[in-house]
Structures are given as C-alpha cells and as structure tokens.
C-alpha positions as protocol buffer text, in pm:
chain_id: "A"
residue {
  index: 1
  type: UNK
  ca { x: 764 y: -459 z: 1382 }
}
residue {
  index: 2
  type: UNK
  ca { x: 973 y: -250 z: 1116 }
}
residue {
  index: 3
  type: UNK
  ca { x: 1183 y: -487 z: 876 }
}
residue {
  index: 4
  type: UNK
  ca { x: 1435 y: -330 z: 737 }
}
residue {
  index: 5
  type: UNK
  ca { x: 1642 y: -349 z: 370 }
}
residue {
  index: 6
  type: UNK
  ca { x: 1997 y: -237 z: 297 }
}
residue {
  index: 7
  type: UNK
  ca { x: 2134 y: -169 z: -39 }
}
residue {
  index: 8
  type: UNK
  ca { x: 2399 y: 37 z: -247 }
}
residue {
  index: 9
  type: UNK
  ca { x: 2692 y: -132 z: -107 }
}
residue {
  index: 10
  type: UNK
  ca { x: 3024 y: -208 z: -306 }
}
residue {
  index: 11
  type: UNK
  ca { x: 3362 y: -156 z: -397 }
}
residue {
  index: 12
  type: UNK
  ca { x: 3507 y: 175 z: -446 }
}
residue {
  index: 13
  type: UNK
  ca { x: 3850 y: 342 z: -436 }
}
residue {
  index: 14
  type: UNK
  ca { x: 3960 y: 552 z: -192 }
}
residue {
  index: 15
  type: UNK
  ca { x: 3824 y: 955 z: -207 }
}
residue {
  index: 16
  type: UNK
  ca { x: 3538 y: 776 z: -391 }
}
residue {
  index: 17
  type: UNK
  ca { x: 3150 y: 825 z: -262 }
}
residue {
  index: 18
  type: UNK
  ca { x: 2821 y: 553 z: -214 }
}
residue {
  index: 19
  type: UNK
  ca { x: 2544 y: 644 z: -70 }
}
residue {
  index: 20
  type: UNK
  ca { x: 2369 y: 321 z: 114 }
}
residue {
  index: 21
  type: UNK
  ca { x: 1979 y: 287 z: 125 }
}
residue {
  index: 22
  type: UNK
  ca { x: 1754 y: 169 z: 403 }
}
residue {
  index: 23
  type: UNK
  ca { x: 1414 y: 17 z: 286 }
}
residue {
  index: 24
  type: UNK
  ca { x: 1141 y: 8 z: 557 }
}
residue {
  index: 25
  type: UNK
  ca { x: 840 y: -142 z: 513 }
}
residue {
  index: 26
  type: UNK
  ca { x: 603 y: -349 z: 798 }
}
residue {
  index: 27
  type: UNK
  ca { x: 526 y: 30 z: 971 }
}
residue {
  index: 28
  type: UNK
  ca { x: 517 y: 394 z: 922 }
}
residue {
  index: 29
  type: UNK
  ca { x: 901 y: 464 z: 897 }
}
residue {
  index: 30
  type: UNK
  ca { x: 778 y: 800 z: 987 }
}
residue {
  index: 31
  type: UNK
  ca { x: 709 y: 710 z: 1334 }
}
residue {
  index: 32
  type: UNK
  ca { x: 1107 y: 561 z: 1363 }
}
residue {
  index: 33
  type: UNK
  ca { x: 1443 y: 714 z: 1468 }
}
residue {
  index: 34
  type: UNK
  ca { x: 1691 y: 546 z: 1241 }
}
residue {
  index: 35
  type: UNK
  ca { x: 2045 y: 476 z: 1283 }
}
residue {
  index: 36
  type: UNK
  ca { x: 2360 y: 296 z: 1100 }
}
residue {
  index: 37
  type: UNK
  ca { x: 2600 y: 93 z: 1221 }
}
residue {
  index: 38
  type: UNK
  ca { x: 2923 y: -105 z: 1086 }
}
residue {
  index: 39
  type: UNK
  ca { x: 3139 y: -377 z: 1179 }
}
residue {
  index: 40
  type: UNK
  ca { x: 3479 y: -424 z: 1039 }
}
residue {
  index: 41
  type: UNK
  ca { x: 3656 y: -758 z: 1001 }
}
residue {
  index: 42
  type: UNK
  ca { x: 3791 y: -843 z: 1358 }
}
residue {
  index: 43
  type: UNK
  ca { x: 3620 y: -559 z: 1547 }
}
residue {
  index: 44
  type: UNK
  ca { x: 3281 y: -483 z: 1704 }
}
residue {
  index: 45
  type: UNK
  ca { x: 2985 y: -339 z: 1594 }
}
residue {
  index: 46
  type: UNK
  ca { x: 3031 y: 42 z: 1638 }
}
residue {
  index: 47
  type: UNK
  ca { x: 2776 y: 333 z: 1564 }
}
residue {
  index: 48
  type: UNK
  ca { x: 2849 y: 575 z: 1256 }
}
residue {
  index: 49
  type: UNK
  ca { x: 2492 y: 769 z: 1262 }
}
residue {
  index: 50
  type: UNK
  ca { x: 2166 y: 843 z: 1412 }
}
residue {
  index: 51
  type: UNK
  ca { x: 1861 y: 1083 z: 1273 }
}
residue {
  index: 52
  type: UNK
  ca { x: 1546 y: 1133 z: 1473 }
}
residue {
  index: 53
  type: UNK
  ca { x: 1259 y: 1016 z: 1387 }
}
residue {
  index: 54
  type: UNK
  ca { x: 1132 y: 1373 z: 1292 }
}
residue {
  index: 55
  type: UNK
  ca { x: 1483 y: 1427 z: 1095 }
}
residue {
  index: 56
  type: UNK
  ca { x: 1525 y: 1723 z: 1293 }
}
residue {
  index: 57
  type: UNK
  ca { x: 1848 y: 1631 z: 1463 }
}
residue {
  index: 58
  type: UNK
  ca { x: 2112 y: 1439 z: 1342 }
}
residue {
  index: 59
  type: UNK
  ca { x: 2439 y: 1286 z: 1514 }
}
residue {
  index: 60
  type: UNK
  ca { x: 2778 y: 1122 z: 1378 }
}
residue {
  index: 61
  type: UNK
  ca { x: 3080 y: 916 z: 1544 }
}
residue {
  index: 62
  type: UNK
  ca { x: 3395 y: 1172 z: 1508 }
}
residue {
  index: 63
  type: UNK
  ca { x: 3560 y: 976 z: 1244 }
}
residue {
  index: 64
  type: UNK
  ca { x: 3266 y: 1020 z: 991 }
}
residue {
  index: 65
  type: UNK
  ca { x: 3180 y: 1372 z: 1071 }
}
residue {
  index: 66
  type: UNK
  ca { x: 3203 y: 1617 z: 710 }
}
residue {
  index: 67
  type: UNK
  ca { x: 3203 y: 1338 z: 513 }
}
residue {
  index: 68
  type: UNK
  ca { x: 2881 y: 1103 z: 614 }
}
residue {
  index: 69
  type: UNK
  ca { x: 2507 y: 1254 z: 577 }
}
residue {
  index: 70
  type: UNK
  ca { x: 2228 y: 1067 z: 730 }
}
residue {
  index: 71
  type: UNK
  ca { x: 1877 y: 1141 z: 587 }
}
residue {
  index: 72
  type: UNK
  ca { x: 1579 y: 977 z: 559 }
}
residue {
  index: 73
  type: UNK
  ca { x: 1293 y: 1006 z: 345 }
}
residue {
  index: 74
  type: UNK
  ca { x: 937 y: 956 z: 519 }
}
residue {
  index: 75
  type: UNK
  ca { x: 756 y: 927 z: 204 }
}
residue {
  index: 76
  type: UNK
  ca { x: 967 y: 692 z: 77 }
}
residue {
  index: 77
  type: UNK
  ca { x: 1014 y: 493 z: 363 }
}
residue {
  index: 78
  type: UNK
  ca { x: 1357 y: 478 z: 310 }
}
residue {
  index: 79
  type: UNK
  ca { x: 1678 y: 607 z: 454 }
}
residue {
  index: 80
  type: UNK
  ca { x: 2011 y: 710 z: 341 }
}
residue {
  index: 81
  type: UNK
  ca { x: 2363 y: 739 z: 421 }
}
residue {
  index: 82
  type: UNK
  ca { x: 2566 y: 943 z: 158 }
}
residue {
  index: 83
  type: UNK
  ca { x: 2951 y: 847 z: 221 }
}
residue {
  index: 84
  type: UNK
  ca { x: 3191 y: 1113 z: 105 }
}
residue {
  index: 85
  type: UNK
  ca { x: 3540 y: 1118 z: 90 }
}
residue {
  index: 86
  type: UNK
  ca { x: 3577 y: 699 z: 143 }
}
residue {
  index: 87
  type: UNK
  ca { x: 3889 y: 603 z: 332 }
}
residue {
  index: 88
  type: UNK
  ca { x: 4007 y: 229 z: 344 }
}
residue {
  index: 89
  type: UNK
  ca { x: 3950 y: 246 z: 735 }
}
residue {
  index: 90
  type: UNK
  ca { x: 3554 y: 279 z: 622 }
}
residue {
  index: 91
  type: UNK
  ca { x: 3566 y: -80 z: 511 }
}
residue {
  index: 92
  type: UNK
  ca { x: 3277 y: -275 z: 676 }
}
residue {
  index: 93
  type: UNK
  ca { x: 2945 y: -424 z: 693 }
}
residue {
  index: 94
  type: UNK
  ca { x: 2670 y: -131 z: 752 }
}
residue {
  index: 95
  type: UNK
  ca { x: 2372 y: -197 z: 901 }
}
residue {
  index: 96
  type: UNK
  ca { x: 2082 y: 61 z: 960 }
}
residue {
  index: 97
  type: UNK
  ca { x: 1852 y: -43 z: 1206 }
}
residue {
  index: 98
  type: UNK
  ca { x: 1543 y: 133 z: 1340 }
}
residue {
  index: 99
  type: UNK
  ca { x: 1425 y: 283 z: 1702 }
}
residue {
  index: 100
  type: UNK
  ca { x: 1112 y: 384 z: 1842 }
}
residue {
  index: 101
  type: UNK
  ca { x: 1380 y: 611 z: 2104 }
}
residue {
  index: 102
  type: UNK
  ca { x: 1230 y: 977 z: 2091 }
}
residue {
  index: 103
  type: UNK
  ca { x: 1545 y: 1141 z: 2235 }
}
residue {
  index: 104
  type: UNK
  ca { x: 1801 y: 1387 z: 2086 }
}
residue {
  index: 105
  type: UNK
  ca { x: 1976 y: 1189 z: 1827 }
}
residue {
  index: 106
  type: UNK
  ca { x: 2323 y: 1169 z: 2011 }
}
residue {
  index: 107
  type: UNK
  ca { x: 2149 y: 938 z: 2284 }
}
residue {
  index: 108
  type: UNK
  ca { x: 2082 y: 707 z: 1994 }
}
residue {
  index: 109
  type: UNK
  ca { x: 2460 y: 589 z: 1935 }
}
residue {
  index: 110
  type: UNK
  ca { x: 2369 y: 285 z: 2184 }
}
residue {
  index: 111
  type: UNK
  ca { x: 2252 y: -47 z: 1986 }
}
residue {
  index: 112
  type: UNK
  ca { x: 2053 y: -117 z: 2293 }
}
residue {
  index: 113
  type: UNK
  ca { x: 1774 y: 167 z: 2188 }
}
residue {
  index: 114
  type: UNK
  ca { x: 1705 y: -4 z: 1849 }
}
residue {
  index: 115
  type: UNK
  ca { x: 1411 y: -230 z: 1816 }
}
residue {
  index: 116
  type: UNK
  ca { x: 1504 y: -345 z: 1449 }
}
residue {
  index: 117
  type: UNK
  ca { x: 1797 y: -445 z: 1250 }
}
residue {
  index: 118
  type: UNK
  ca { x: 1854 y: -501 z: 853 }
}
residue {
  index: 119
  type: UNK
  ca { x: 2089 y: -756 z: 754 }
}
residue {
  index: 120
  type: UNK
  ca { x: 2353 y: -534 z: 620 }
}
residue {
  index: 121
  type: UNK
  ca { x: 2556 y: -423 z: 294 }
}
residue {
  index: 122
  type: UNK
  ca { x: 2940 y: -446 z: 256 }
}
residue {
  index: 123
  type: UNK
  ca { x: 3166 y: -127 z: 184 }
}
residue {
  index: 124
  type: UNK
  ca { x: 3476 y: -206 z: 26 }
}
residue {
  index: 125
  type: UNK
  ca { x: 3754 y: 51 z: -38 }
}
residue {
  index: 126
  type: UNK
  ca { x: 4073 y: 11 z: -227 }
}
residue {
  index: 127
  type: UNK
  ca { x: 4321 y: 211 z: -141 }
}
C-alpha cells in the first residue's frame, strides 16, 4: 500500500498562488493514478483533480479549470497541484490520494476508485 504526504499548504490572499505537494513513498508512485480532493468547512468532500497514472491525461472540476495544474513527478515520487488565481471559495482541506484505476482521468473524480488517502493540508484565503 501507497502512503501518502501532503504539504505546501497556508494562508494566502486572494489572486495569490500555492502549489501543494504529494509525497509517496511505500510503492512505485509510477504505477498510481493520483487525484486531489478538498473539503470545506460544513460541506463534503468534493473532487478538484485527477492525472493518470502515465500523466498522459488530466481532468479538473469546472470551478478549478485555468487556474489548477495537476502534475506529478515519477522520479520524485511526488505530486503537485499548482493553484493559480486563489479565490476565498478555494478555502479547504486538500487531500491527494492515490488509485491503482487505469481509466481516462475524468472517470477518476469518484473517491470510491482510490485505494489511498494522505491526511491533508489546509488552504486558507483572505479575501
């Protein structure tokens, strides 16, 4: 089993950028679609991105589209999501978890495909 390690949360004003990490480590992160999630205070746990495990084909929720980039970096084991253009509806807990799905990344926007979760970073943004 993958564990997984968030980092590079924090506070930042509005039209500000962060870019979050995703340590891997336990197995080849190569062989793992990755996606992040958030949950904002109040609200359920709802997808933001997915990239396939080759990092061939990437997918976004609407409200994130131009202005989120999902990547990941085999080598590394690590992925990223670089957060452009922060608005204060961004504010949440992101988690990135990890899949062993091999389909196109938009069927990886259900939680139910991943097989491992990190334990998440807060994104605060003042308006």
């Amino acid at each position: 089993q993958v564990q997984l390690v968030e980092s590079g949360g924090g506070l930042v004003q509005a039209g500000g950028s962060l870019r979050l990490s995703c340590a891997a480590s336990g197995r080849p992160f190569s062989t793992y679609a990755m996606g992040w999630f958030r949950q904002a205070p109040g609200k359920e746990r709802e997808f933001v991105a997915a990239i396939t495990w080759s990092a061939d084909d990437t997918y976004y929720t609407d409200s994130v589209k131009g202005r989120f980039t999902i990547s990941k970096d085999n080598a590394k084991n690590t992925g990223y999501l670089q957060m452009n253009s922060l608005k204060p509806e961004d504010v949440a807990v992101y988690y990135c978890a990890a899949s062993k799905w091999i389909g196109p990344a938009a069927t990886l926007s259900f939680s139910r495909r991943y097989d491992a979760w990190g334990q998440g970073t807060q994104v605060t943004v003042s308006s």
